[in-house]
N, C-alpha and C positions, 0 to 999 in steps of 0.2 A: 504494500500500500504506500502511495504517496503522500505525504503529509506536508509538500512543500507549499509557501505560500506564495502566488503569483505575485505578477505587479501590482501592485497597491496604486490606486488612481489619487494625483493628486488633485487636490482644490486651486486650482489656479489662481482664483480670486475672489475675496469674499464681498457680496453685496456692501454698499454702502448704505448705512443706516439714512440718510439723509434723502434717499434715490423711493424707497419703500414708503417712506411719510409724505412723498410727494404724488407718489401714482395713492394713495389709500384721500389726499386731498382733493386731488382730480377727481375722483368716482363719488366724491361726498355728493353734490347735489345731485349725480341720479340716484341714490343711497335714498335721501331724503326724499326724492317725489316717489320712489315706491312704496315708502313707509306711509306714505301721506296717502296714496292710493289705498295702501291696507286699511287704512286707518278709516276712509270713509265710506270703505264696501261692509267693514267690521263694526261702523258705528250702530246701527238700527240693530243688529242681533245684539252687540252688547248693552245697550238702553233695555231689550225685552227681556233680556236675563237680570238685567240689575230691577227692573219691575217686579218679576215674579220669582225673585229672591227668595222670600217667604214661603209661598206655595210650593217651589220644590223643597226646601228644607225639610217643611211637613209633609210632603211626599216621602221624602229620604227617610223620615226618625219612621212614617209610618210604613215603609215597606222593611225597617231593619225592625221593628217590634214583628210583624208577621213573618217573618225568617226567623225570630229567636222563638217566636210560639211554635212555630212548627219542629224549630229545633230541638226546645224542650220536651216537647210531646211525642214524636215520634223519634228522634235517631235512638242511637243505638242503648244509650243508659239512660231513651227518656223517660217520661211517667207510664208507656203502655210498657214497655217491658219492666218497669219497674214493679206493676199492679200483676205482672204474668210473674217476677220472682218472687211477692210477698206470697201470692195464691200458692206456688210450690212451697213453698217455707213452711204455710201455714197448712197443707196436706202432710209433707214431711214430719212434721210436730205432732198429727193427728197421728200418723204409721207409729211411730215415736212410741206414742202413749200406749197404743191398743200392743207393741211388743212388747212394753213393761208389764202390761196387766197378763199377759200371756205367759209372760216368764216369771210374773211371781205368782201365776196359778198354775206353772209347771214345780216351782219349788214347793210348793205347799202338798202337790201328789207326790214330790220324790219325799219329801220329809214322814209325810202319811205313810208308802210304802217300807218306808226304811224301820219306821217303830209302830205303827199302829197295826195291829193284826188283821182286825174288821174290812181294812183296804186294800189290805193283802189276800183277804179271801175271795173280798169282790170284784178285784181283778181276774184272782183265778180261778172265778166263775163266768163272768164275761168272757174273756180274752182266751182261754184254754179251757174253756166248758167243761171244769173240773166239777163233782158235787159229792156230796156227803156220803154215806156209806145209807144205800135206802131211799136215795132218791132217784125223779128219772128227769132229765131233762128232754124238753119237746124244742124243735127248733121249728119257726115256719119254714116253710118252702120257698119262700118269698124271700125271704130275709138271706139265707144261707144259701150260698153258692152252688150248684150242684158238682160235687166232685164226682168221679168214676173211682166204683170198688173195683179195687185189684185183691188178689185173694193175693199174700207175700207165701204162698205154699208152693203156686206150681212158679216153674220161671219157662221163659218164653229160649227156643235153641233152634 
């Protein structure tokens, strides 16, 4: 790679400050009658904005108050999802409660099972259709599944 630097261009001569203030004086009066032309194609619109000053201003305060209602209410953390997190919260709290009552009327049968007899019999009358020595238990038809007797004597070859 090359890295050499070529001819460097010199500045031959530098404008004279005195030569630029003369051409920027020359151009002054067409400068000015342009301006003067802006000035009274621009006059009637600017007169009708400085009139209804006022009325756009309350135009302005009142289209940014209905951007910031609409803002609040709808974007993303406004009042309707706000009112849609409170509702889960407060579903949440209701789940909440009804597991507490679930779970301390699950501790109350493991505690019954654990010492009380009476809940120990009654389950394993229910739940394993156990009975006394003299009784019969009737099951409806309804209620109880119907299983298929297999005789466990003969086996199937």
């Amino acid at each position: 790679m090359d890295f050499r630097v070529g001819r460097l261009h010199i500045i031959r001569h530098l404008p004279r400050p005195g030569k630029g203030m003369r051409a920027i004086l020359g151009r002054a009066p067409q400068a000015e009658a342009a301006l003067k032309g802006l000035r009274h194609r621009l006059h009637p619109r600017l007169d009708l904005l400085y009139k209804l000053r006022r009325r756009l201003a309350t135009a302005t305060v009142g289209l940014l108050t209905v951007w910031l209602f609409l803002h609040v209410m709808f974007s993303a953390n406004g009042m309707v999802a706000y009112k849609q997190k409170r509702a889960a919260v407060e579903m949440l709290r209701k789940d909440v409660e009804c597991l507490r009552q679930e779970n301390d009327t699950h501790a109350q049968q493991i505690k019954a099972l654990k010492s009380d007899p009476k809940a120990i019999e009654k389950e394993a009358r229910e739940q394993l259709h156990y009975a006394r020595p003299g009784e019969l238990i009737y099951i409806s038809p309804l209620s109880a599944p119907l299983k298929p007797v297999t005789n466990p004597g003969t086996s199937r070859k």
